[in-house]
C-alpha positions as CSV (number, residue, x, y, z in Angstrom):
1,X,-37.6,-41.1,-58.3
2,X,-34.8,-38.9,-58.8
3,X,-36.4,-35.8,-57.4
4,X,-37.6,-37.9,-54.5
5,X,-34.6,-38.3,-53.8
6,X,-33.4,-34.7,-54.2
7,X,-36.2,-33.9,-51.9
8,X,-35.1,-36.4,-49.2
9,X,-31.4,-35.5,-49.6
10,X,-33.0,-31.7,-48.7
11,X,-34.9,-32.9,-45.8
12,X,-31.9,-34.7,-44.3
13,X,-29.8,-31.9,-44.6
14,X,-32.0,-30.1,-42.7
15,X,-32.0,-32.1,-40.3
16,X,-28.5,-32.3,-40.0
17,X,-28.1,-28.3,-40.1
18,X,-30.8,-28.5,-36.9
19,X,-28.6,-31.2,-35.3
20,X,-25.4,-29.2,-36.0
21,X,-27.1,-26.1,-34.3
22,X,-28.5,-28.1,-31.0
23,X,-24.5,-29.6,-30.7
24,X,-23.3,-26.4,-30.6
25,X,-26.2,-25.3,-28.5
26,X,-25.2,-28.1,-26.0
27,X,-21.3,-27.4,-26.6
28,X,-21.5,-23.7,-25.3
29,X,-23.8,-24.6,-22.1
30,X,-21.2,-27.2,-21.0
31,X,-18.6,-24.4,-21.5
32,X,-20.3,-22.0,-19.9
33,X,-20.7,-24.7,-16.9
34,X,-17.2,-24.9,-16.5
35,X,-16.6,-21.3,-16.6
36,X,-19.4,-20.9,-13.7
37,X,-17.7,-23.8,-12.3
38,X,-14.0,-21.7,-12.5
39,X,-15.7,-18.8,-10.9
40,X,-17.0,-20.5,-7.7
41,X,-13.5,-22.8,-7.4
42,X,-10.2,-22.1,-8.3
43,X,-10.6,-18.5,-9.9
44,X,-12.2,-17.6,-7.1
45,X,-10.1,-18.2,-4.4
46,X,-7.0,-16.6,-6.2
47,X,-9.4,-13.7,-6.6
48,X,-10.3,-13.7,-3.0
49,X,-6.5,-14.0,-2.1
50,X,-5.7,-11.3,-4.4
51,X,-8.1,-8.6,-3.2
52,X,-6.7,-9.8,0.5
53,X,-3.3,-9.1,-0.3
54,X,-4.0,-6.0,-2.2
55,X,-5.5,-4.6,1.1
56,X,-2.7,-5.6,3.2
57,X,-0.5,-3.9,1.4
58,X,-3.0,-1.1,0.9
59,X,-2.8,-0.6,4.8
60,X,0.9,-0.9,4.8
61,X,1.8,1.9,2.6
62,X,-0.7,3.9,4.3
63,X,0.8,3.2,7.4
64,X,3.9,3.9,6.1
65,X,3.1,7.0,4.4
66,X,2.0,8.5,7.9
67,X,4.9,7.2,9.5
68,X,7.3,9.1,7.2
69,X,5.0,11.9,8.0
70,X,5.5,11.3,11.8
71,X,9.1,11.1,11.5
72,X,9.9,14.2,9.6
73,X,7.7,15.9,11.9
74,X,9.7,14.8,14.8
75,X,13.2,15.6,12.9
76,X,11.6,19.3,12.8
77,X,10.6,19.3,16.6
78,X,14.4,17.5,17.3
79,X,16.1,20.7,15.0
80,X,13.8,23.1,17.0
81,X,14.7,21.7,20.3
82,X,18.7,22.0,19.2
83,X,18.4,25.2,17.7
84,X,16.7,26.6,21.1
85,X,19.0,24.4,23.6
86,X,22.1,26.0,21.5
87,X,20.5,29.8,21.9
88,X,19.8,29.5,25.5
89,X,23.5,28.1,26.3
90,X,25.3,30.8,24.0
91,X,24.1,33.9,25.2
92,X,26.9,37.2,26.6
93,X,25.2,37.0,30.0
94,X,27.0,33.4,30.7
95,X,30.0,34.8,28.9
96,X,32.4,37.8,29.7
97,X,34.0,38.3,25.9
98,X,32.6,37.8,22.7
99,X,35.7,35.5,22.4
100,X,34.9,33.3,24.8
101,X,31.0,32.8,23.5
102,X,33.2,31.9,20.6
103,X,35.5,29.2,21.8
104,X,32.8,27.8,24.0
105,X,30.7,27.7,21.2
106,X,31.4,24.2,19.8
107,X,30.8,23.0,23.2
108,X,27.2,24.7,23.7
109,X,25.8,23.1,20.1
110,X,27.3,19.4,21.5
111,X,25.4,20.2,24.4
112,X,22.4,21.6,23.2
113,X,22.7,18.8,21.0
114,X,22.5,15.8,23.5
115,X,19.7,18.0,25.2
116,X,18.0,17.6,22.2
117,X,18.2,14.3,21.6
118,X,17.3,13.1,25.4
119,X,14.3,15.3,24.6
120,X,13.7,13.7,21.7
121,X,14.0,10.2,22.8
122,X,10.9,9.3,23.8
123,X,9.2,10.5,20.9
124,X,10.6,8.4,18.6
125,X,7.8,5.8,19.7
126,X,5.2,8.0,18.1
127,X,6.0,6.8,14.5
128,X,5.3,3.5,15.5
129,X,2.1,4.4,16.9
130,X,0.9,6.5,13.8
131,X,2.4,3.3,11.8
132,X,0.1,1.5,13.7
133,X,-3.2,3.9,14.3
134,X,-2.9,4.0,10.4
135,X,-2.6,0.6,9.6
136,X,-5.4,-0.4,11.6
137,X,-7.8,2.2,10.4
């Protein structure tokens, strides 16, 4: 009787090794339903919002980038237009001495200076428009 016993004690722990292993079968599908469950609810709209505002800010330093661009660009063609307005202004044919290029001097760079930026003026739309060309790209 005793190994009766012994055999059924076997048998039944078996059976509870094969009921331990269809628990834990059971236990990781239900977690893995609530991880689907995460991916197509909450942890997917934050992902969703995240990849938005990555690109958002993705096109704004773009657009920024080329804006910088545009603006040194048109600090280079403002310096050009000062440096020529200057040069055309000082020149001996509109002055009799060498002294008096000298003394009117300060006075052609102020000019050439305001010449330059009334020229310039205008332009300082176009880093708004590259801004804007490149964040819409």
């Amino acid at each position: 009787m005793a190994e009766t016993t012994k055999a059924g004690l076997k048998d039944e722990v078996s059976e509870l090794h094969d009921r331990i292993k269809e628990l834990e079968t059971e236990l990781d599908n239900e977690r893995g339903k609530h991880k689907s469950k995460k991916k197509d609810g909450l942890d997917e709209d934050v992902r969703r919002s995240l990849d938005t505002v990555n690109e958002q800010m993705t096109k704004l330093t773009r657009g920024l980038f080329f804006a910088g661009l545009e603006a040194m660009a048109l600090s280079a063609k403002f310096t050009r237009d000062f440096v020529d307005r200057v040069d055309e202004r000082s020149t001996p044919h509109r002055r009799d001495t060498w002294a008096k290029m000298m003394t009117d001097l300060p006075v052609d760079a102020t000019k050439g200076l305001t010449d330059a930026l009334e020229n310039s003026a205008d332009d300082i739309e176009k880093v708004v428009d590259k801004f804007y060309a490149k964040y819409k790209e």
